[in-house]
N, C-alpha and C positions, 0 to 999 in steps of 0.2 A: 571507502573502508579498506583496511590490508587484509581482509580476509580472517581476521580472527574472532572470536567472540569479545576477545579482552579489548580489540581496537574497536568494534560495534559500538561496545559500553561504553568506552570513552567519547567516543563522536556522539552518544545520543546524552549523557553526561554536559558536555558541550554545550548541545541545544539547549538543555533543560536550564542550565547554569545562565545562559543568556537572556532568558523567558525570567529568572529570578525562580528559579524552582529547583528541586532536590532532586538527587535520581532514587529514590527509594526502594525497597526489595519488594514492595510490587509491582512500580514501573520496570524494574529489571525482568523479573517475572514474564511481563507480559512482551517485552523486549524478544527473550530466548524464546516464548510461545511462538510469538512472528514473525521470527528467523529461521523457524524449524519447517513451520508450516504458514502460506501464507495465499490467499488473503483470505481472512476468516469472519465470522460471523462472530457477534458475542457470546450466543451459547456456545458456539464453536470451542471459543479460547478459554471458557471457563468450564467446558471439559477437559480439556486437555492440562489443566490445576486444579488439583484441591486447595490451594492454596490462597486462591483470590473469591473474594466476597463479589455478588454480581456487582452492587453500589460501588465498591471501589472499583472494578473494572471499567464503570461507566464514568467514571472522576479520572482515571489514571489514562483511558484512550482521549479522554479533553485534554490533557495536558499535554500527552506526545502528539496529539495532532496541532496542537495550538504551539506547540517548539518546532514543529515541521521533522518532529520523527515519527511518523504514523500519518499515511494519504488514509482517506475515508471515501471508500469505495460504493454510491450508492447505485440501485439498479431496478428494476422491477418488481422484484421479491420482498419480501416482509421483512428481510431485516440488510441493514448495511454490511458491507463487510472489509476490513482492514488489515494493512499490508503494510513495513517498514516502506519511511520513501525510500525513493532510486540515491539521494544522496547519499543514503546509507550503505546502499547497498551493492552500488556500481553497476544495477542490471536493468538497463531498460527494457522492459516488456508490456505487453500487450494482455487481453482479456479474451477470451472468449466466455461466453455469458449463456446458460442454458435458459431459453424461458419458458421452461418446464420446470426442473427442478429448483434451479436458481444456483447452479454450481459455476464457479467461476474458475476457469482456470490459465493459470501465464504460458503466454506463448511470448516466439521471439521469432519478427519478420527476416528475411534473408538482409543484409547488408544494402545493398543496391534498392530493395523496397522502400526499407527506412530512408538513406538520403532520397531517393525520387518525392517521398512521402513530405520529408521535411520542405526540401523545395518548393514543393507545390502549397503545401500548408503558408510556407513564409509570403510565397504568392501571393494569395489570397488575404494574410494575416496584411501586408503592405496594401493592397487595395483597399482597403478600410481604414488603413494608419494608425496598423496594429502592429506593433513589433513582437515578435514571435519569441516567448519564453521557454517553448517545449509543446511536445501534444500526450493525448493518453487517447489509447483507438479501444474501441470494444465492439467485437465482434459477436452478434447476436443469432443463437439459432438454435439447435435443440442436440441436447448429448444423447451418445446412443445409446443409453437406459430410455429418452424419453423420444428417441424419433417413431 
């Protein structure tokens, strides 16, 4: 993405356009929601609009997840929560995951973790004659509201 909202639009436009689908002003809608703040829960994002109906929120996060503009974050908690992909977004990041509350929030490894990480991952990924697409780490423990 170049960083702006108008090129966002256009790359997740793209997707949609390829999938045979419209970018509509709800999917935009929910677009700017998890760009602003991410990764969120569905009541999450349908606070943060008055705008979106919960049913079309639940039809319009099928659609960006199914163009591969929207990962789908699931975890221990009672509800999933989602986040623009990294294509969109140019940021690879990581989870920490509370399993207490169920707050999830992005982190980003130092440099030298990440390749050691990737290395080792393709490692392992080639031991089974896997070739290695990418990874997603979630780091599991408890935030300090719930330690």
């Amino acid at each position: 993405m170049n960083g702006s909202r108008e090129g966002l639009h256009e790359a997740v436009r793209h997707l949609l356009m390829r999938e045979g689908n419209v970018y509509t002003a709800n999917l935009k809608t929910m677009v700017d929601v998890l760009a602003g703040d991410g990764p969120l829960t569905l009541p999450e994002l349908l606070d943060r609009t008055e705008e979106l109906a919960q049913s079309s929120a639940y039809r319009g996060l099928g659609v960006l997840i199914e163009a591969g503009a929207v990962r789908r974050i699931v975890h221990d908690s009672d509800h999933a929560r989602y986040e623009l992909d990294e294509q969109l977004t140019g940021h690879h990041h990581h989870h920490l995951v509370c399993a207490g509350c169920g707050v999830v929030i992005d982190v980003e490894l130092p440099t030298e973790i990440e390749h050691l990480l990737d290395r080792s991952l393709d490692a392992v990924a080639q031991s089974h004659g896997f070739v290695l697409d990418g990874h997603d780490l979630d780091i599991r423990g408890r935030c300090c509201n719930c330690a």
